[in-house]
N, C-alpha and C positions, 0 to 999 in steps of 0.2 A: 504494500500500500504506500502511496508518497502522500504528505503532508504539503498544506502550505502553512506556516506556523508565522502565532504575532506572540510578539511577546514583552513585558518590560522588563527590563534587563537590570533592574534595581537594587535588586537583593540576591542577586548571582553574581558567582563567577565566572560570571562566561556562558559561551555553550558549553563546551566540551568538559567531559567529565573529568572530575577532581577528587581523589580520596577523601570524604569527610566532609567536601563543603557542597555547599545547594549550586546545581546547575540547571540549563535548562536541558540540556539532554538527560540528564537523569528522573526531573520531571518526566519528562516525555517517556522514556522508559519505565518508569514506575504505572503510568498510568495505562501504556499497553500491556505488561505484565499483569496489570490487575482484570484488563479485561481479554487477554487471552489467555491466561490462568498458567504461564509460564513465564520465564525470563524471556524479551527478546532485546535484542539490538538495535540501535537508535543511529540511520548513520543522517549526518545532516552535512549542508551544502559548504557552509562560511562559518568558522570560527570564533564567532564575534567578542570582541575584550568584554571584561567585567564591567556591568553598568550600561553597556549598549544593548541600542533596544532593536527589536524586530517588528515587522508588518508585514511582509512576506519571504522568511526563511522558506529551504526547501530541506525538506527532511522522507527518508524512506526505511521502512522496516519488513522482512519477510512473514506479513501475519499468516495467521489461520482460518480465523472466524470467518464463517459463511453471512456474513452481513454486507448488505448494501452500501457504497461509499459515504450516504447522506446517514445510515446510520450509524455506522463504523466512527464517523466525525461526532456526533452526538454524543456518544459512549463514552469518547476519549474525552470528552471536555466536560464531561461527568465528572471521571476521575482525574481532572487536571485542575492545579489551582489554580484561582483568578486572576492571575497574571500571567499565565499563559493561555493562547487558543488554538484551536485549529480552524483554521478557515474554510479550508478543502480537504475533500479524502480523494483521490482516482486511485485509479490501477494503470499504470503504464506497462510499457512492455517488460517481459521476466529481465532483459537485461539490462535496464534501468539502474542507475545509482546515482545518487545527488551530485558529484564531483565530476561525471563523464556528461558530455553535451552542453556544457554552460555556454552561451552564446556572450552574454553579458551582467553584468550585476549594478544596482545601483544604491548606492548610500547617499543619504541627505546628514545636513549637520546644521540644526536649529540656533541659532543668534538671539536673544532677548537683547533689543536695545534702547528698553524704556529708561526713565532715570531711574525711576524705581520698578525693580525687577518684578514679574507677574507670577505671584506665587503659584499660579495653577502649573505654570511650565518649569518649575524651578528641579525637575527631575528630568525634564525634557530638552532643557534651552541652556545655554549659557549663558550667564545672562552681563554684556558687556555696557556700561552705562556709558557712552561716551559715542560722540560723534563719528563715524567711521567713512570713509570716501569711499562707497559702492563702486563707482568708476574704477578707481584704481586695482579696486579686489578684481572686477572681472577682466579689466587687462591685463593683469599680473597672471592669472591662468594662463592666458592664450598660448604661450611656449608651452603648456604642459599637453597641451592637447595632441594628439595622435601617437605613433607609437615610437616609446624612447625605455633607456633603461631607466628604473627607476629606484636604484640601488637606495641612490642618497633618500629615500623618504622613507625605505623601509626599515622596521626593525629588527633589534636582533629575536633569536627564541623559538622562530619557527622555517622550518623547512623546506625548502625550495626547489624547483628544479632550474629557474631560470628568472632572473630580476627584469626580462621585461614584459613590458605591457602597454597596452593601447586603451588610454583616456578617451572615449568617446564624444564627450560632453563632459564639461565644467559649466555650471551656473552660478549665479548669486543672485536667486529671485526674492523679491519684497512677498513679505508675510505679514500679517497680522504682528503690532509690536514689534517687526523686525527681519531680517532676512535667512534666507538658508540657501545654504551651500551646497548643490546636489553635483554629485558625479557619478557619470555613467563607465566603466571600463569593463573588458574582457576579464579581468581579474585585477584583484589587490593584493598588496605585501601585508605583511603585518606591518598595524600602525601607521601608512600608507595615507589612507583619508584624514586619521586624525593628526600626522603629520602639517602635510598640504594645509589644512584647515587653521591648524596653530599660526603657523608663518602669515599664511592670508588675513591672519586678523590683525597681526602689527603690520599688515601693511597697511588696511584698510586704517589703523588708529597713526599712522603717519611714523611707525617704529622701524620699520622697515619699504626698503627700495622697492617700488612697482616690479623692478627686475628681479628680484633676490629671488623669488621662485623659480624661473629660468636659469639663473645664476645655481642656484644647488641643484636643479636638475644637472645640469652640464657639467659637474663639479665628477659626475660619477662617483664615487666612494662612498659608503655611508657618512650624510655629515654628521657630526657631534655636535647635540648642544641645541638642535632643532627643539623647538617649542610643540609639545605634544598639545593637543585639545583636550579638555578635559570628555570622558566616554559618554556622561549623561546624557551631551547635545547629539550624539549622533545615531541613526536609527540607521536597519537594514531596507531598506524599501520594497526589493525584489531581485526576484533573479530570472532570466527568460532563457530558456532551454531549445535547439533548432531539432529535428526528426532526428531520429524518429518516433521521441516521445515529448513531443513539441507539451511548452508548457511558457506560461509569462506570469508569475508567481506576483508581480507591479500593479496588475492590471483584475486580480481575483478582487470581486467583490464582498 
């Protein structure tokens, strides 16, 4: 069965499973072992750090139950706590796995910048009180765009075959209270978006060069000393999968 999973990422560590501490795959496996009355395995799509949140993870498990997708999703979100959901159940094809066929993924990174910060987003948004030059932020992408290595943004900790990758889309659209930062690529590093994200706000508060993203792209090396984003403000959006088990996890309502 494949999931499409939301989730808030507030009181985890993560997706991925951790001895001893709350994740959300271990939710996730807890909750099909309760309703398939055995252990199973949880594999999901994106790794996501402690405190980031999800709206369309993709997750897949080999159940058993002879139940319908709509009620297979029912079930599980029976036994799943409030802060996780499942949005969709399908069946795609037997050789389906969350990590083979990704076309794209996209993650947004929320900005609060009222003066005084909007407590309903204060899990959600970061919330920068200060005037910020929007122009500058989405110029300062523009070199990031299309495909380059992108050693310098990633972190260390996780495992790799290969540092590049192809940015599809960089934004910086106006929200409600403030802007977000959405980018679309083929794949991300670890720490990747919340990277990028850090650096673009001292540009946007006039801390940093229009260039200086361009500039550590081109630098190749991991740089040191790059300003992480803090995880609250950034959510998984979705991920869109091409045949033959086409899926656009962005777009499930």
């Amino acid at each position: 069965m494949r999931f499409v999973v939301a989730y808030e990422g507030t009181r985890y560590c993560g997706w991925q499973l951790q001895a001893g501490q709350p994740t959300v795959q271990g939710a996730l496996e807890a909750a099909v072992a309760a309703l398939e009355g055995q252990a199973v395995r949880v594999l999901g799509a994106s790794r996501t750090d402690q405190g980031v949140h999800a709206l369309g993870q993709v997750a897949w498990a080999r159940t058993a139950r002879d139940l319908a997708p709509d009620r297979y999703r029912a079930a599980l979100n029976h036994f799943l706590p409030e802060d996780v959901r499942v949005r969709l159940c399908d069946l795609p094809g037997a050789e389906f796995r969350p990590l083979r066929g990704v076309i794209e993924k996209t993650y947004a990174y929320r900005i609060d910048l009222r003066e005084v910060a909007d407590p309903r987003m204060r899990r959600f948004a970061l919330h920068v009180p200060a005037q910020v030059d929007v122009d500058a932020m989405r110029q300062a992408l523009l070199p990031l765009v299309g495909q380059h290595d992108f050693a310098a943004y990633g972190g260390a900790g996780s495992p790799r075959r290969t540092t590049q990758r192809t940015l599809r889309q960089a934004e910086v659209l106006a929200v409600e209270g403030g802007i977000e930062v959405r980018l679309t690529a083929d794949g991300f590093l670890y720490h990747m978006a919340r990277h990028i994200v850090g650096l673009l706000i001292e540009v946007g508060r006039g801390r940093a060069q229009v260039g200086s993203l361009g500039a550590v792209l081109a630098g190749g090396a991991p740089a040191s000393g790059l300003p992480l984003a803090p995880a609250h403000g950034l959510s998984l959006v979705g991920i869109a999968y091409g045949p033959p088990n086409p899926l656009d996890s962005r777009y499930v309502r």
